[in-house]
C-alpha positions as CSV (number, residue, x, y, z in Angstrom):
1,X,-1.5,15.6,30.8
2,X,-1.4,17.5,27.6
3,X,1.7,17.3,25.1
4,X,2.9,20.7,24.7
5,X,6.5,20.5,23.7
6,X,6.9,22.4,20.5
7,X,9.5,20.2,18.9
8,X,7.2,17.5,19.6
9,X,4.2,19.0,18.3
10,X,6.0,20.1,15.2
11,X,7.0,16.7,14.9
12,X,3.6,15.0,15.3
13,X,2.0,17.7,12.8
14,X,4.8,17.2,10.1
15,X,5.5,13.8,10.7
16,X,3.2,11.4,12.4
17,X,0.6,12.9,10.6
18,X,1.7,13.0,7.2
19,X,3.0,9.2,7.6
20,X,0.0,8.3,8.8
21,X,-1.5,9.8,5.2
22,X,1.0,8.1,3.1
23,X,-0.1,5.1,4.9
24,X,-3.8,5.4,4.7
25,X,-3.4,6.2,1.1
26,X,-1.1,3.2,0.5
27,X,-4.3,1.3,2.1
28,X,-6.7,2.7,0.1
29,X,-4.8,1.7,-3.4
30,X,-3.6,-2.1,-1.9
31,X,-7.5,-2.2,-1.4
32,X,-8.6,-1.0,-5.1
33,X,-5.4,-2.8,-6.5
34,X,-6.5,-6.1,-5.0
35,X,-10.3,-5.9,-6.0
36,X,-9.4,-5.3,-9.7
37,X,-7.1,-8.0,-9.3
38,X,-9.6,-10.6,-8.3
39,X,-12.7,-8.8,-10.4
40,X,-10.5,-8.9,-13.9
41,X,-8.9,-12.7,-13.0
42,X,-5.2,-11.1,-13.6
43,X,-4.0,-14.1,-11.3
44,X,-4.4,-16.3,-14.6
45,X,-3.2,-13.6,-17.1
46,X,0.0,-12.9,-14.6
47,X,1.4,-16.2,-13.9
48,X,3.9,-16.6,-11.3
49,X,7.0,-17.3,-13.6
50,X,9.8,-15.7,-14.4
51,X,8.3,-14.8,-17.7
52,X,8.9,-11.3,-18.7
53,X,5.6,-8.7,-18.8
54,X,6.8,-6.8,-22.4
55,X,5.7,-3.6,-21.1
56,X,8.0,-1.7,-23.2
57,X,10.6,-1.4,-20.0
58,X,13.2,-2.8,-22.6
59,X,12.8,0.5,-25.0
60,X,12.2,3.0,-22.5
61,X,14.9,2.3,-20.1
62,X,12.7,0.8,-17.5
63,X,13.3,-2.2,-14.9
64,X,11.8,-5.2,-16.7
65,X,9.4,-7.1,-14.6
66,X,8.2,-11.0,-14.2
67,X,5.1,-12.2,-13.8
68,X,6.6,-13.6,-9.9
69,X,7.6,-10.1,-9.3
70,X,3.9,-8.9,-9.6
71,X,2.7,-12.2,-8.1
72,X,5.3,-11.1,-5.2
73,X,4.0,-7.7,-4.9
74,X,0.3,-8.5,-4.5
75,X,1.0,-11.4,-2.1
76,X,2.9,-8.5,0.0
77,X,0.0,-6.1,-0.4
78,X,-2.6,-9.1,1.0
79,X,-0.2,-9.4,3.3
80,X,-0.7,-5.9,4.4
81,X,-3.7,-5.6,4.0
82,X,-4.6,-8.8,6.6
83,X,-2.3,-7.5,9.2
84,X,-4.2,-4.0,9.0
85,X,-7.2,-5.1,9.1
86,X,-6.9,-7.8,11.9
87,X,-8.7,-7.7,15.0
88,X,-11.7,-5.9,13.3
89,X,-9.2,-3.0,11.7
90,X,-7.1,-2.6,14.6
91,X,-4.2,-1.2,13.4
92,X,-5.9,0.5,10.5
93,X,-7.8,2.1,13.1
94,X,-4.9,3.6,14.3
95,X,-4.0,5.1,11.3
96,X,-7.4,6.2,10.4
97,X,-7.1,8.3,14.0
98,X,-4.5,10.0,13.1
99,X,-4.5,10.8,8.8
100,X,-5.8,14.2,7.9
101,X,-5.7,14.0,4.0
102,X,-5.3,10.3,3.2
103,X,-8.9,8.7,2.6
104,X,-10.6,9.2,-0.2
C-alpha cells in the first residue's frame, strides 16, 4: 500500500529527508574529522585536561575551550560513528536510503 497522504508526504519531503541530509553530512565530517585526528597525532597535542586551547575565544568573545572538551567531542563522534556503522553500516544504511543531498 502506497503512502499518499499529502501532509505526510510533505512531511517526509521537507523533513525526513532533509534530516536525513543533515545526518549524512554530520557522518561524512565525524568521518574526515576523526581521520585527521589520528593521521596528524592531535590526541598528543590536545591532551585531555582542563588546559585552555588560546584560540583567541578570550579576545573575540568566544566560548573558551579545554583540551577535555575536544577530547569529549571526538570521543562522542567515535561514539557515533560505531553505532552507525554497526552491523555492517546498518543504521547508516538507513540514512544513506533516504539523504538526497548529503554525501559528498
Amino acid at each position: 500500500m502506497e503512502i499518499t497522504n499529502p501532509e505526510a508526504v510533505r512531511f517526509c519531503n521537507e523533513r525526513v529527508r532533509q534530516l536525513a541530509d543533515i545526518a549524512t553530512k554530520y557522518y561524512y565530517a565525524a568521518k574526515a574529522f576523526t581521520n585527521e585526528w589520528n593521521a596528524t597525532g592531535m590526541g598528543a597535542k590536545i591532551p585531555n585536561t582542563t588546559d585552555l586551547v588560546v584560540d583567541g575565544s578570550a579576545q573575540d568573545g568566544r566560548s573558551p575551550i579545554t583540551g577535555a572538551n575536544v577530547n569529549g567531542l571526538k570521543n562522542h563522534i567515535g561514539l557515533m560513528l560505531t553505532d552507525l556503522e554497526a552491523s555492517s553500516n546498518l543504521k547508516l544504511n538507513i540514512l544513506l536510503s533516504i539523504e538526497v543531498n548529503g554525501s559528498p
